[in-house]
FIVO-817291 format. One line per 2 residues: their letters; for each residue x, z, y of N, C-alpha, C. Coordinates in nm, 2 decimals, padded with zeros to 4 digits. Each point is the difference from the previous one (the first is absolute). Layout:
% FIVO-817291
A	X,Z,Y,X,Z,Y,X,Z,Y | ...
END
This chain:
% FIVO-817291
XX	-01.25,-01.16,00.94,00.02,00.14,00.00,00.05,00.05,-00.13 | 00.06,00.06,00.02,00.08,00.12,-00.12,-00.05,00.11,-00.04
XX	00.03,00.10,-00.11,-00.08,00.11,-00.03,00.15,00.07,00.03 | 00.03,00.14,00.05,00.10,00.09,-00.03,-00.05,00.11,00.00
XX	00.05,00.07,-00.12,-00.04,00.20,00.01,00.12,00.00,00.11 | -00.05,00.14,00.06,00.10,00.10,00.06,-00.02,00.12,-00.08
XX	00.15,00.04,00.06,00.07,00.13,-00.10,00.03,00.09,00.16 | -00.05,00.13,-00.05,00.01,00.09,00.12,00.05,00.11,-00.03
XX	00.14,00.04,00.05,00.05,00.16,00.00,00.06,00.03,00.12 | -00.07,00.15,00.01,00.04,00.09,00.10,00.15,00.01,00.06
XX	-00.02,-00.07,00.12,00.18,00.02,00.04,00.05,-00.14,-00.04 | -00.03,-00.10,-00.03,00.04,-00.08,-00.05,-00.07,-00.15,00.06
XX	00.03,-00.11,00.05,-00.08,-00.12,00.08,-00.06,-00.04,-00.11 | -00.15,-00.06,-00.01,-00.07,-00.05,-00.10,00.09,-00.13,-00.10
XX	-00.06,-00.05,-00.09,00.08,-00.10,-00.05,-00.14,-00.08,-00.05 | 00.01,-00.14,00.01,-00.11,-00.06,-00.05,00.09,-00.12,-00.14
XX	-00.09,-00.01,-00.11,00.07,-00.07,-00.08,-00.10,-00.10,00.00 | 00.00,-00.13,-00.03,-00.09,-00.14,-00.07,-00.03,00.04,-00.07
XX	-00.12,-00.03,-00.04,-00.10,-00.03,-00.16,00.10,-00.12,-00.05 | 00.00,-00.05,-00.12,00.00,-00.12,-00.06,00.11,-00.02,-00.07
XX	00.03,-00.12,-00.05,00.09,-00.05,-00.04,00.10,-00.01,00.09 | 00.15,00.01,-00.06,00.13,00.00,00.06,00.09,-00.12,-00.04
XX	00.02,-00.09,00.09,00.10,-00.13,-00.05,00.15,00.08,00.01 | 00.01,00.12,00.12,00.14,-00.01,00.01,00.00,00.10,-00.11
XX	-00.06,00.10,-00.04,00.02,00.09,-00.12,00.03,-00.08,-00.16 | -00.06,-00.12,00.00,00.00,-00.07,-00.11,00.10,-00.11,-00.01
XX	00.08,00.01,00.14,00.12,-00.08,-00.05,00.14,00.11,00.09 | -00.02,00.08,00.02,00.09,00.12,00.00,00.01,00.08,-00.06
XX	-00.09,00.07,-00.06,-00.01,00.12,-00.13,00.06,00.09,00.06 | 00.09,00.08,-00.06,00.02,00.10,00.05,00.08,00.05,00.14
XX	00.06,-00.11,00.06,00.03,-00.03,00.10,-00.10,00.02,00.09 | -00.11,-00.02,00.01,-00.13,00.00,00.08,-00.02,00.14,00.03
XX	-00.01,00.03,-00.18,-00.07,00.16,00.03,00.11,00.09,00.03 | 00.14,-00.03,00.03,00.11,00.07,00.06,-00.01,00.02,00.16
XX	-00.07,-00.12,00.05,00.02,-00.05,00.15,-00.14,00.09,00.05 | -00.07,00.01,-00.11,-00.16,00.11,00.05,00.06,00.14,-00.02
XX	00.15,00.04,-00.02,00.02,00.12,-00.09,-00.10,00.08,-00.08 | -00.05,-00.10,-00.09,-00.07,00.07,-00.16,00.16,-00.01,-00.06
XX	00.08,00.14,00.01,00.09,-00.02,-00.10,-00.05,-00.02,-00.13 | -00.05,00.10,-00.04,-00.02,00.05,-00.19,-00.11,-00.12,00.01
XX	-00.09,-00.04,00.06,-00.04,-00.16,-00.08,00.10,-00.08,-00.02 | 00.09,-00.03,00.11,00.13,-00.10,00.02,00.07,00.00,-00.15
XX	00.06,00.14,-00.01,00.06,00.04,-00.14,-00.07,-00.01,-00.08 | -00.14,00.01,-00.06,-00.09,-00.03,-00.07,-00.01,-00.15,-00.04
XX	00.02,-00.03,00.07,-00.04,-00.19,00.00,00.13,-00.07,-00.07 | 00.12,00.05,00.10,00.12,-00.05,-00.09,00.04,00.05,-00.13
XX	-00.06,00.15,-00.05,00.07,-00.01,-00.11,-00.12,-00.11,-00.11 | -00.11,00.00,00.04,-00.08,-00.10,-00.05,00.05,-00.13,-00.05
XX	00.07,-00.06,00.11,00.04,-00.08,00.01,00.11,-00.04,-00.08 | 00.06,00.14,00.01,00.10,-00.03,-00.11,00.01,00.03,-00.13
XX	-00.11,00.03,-00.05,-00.06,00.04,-00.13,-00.07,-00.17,-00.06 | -00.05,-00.04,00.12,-00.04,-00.12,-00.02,00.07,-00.12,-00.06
XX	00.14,00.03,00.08,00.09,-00.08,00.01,00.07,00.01,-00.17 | -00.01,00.12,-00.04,00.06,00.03,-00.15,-00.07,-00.08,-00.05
XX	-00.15,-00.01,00.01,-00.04,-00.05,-00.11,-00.02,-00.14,-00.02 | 00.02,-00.02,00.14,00.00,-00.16,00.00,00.11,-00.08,-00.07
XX	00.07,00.05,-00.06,00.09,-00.02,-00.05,-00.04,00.01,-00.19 | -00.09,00.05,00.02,-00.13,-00.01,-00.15,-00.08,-00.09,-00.01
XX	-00.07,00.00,00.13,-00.11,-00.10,00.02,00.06,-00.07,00.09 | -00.02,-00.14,-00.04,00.07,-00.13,00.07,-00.11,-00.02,00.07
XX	-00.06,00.07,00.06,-00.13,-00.05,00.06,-00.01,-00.01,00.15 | -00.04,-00.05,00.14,-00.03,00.06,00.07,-00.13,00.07,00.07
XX	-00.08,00.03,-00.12,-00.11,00.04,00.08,-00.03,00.19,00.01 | 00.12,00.05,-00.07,00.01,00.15,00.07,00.06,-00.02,00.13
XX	00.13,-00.05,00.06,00.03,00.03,00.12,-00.09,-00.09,00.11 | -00.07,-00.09,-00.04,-00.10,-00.10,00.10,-00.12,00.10,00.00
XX	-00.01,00.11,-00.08,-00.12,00.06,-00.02,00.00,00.13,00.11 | 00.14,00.06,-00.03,00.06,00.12,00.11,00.01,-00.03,00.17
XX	00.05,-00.13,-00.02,-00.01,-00.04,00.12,-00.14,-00.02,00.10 | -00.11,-00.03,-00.09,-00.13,00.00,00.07,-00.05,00.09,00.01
XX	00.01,00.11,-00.11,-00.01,00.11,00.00,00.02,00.12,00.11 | 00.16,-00.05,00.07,00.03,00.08,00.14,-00.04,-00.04,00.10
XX	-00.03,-00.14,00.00,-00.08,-00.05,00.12,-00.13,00.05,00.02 | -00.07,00.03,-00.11,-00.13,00.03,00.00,-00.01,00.17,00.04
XX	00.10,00.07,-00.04,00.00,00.15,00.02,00.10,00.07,00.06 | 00.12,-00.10,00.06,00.07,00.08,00.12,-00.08,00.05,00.09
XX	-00.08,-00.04,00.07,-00.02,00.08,00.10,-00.11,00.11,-00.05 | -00.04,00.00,-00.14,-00.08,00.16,-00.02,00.16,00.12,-00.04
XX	00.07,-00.11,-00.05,00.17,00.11,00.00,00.02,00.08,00.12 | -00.02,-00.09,00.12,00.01,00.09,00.11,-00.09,00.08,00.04
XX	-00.09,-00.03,00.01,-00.11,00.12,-00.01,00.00,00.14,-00.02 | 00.04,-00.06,-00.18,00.04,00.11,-00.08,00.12,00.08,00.08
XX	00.12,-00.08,00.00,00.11,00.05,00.11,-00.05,00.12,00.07 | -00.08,-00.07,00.09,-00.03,00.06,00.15,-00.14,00.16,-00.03
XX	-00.04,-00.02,-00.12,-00.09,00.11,-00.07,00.09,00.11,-00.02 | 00.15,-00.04,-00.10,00.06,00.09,-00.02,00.09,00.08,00.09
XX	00.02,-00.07,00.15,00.03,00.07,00.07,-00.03,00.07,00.09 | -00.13,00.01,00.01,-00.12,00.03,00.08,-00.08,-00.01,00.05
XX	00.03,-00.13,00.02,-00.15,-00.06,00.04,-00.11,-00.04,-00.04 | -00.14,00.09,00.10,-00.10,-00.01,-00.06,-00.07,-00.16,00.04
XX	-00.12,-00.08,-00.09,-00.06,-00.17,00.02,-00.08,00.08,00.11 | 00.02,-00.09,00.13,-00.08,00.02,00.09,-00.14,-00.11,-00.01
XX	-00.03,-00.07,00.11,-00.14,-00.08,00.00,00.08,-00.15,-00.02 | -00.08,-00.08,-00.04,00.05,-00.18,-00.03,-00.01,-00.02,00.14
XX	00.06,-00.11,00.01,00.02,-00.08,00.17,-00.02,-00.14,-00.05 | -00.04,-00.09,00.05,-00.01,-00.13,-00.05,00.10,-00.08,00.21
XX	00.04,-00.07,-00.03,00.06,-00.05,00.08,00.11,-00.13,-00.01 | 00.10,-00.05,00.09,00.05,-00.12,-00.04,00.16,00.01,-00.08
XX	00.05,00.11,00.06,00.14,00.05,-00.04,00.02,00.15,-00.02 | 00.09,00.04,-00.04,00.00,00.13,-00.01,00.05,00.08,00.13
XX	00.05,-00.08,00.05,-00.05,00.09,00.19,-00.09,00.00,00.08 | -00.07,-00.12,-00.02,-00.17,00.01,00.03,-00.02,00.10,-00.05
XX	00.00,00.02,-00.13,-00.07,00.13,-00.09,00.03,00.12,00.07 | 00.12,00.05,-00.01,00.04,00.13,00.07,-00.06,00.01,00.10
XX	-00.01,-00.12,00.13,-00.03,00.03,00.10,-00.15,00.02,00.01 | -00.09,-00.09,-00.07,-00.14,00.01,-00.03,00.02,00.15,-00.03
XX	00.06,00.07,-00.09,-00.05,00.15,-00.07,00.03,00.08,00.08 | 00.06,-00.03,00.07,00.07,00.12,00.11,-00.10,-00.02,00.19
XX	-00.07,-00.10,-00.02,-00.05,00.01,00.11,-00.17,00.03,-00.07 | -00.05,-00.06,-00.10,-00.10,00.02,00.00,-00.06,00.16,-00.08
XX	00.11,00.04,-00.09,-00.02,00.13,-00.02,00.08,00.14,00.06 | 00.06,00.01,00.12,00.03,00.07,00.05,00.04,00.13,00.00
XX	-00.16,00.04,-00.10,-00.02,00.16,-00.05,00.13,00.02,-00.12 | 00.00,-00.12,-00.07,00.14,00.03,-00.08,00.10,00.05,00.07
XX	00.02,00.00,00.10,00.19,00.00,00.05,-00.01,00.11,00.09 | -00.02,00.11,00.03,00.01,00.05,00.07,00.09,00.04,00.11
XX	00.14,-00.06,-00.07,00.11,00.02,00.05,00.14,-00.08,-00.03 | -00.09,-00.15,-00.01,00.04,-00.14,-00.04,00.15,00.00,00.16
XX	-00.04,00.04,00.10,00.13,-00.02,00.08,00.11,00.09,00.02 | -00.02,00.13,-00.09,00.08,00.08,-00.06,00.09,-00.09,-00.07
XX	-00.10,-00.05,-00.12,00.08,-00.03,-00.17,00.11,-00.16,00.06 | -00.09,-00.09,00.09,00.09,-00.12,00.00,00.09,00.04,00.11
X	00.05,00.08,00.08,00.09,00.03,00.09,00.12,00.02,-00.07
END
């Protein structure tokens, strides 16, 4: 079983994100957070990245960009979160379940009182 928050706005179909660590965020970077549209993290991340990239050219090292990289795996999906905060949506209740359609469907059948007008919003 999985942990996911749900994010809940009026007029809008619920959204459930994963708890945890991200393999695809940690080897897509900002590509990932483009495809969740977190723009301004997306842009956030690359100009990171390419600030990173300046200095790597200082430091012959690789353990800033091996560091950023674990870095977004570990906190892409609180970026979306964040995302989904800034556009209105309020953290509904955690769902634990196997996938993130299990989840939705778990949240939507067993809390009901949320949606009052769930076959409004998905129509």
């Amino acid at each position: 079983m999985k942990i996911f928050t749900s994010h809940l706005k009026p007029g809008a179909a619920p959204v459930v994100v994963r708890e945890g660590f991200s393999a695809p965020a940690a080897i897509f970077g900002f590509l990932w957070l483009l495809w969740h549209r977190a723009w301004i993290a997306a842009a956030l991340l690359f100009a990171t990245f390419v600030i990173v990239a300046k200095l790597g050219d200082l430091m012959q090292s690789p353990a800033l960009p091996l560091g950023l990289i674990v870095l977004q795996g570990m906190f892409g999906r609180d970026l979306v979160r964040w995302n989904l905060a800034r556009v209105g949506y309020r953290q509904g209740p955690v769902v634990l379940a196997a996938n993130d359609d299990s989840a939705l469907a778990r949240l939507v059948t067993e809390r009901a009182d949320l949606f009052p007008n769930l076959a409004e919003t998905l129509a």
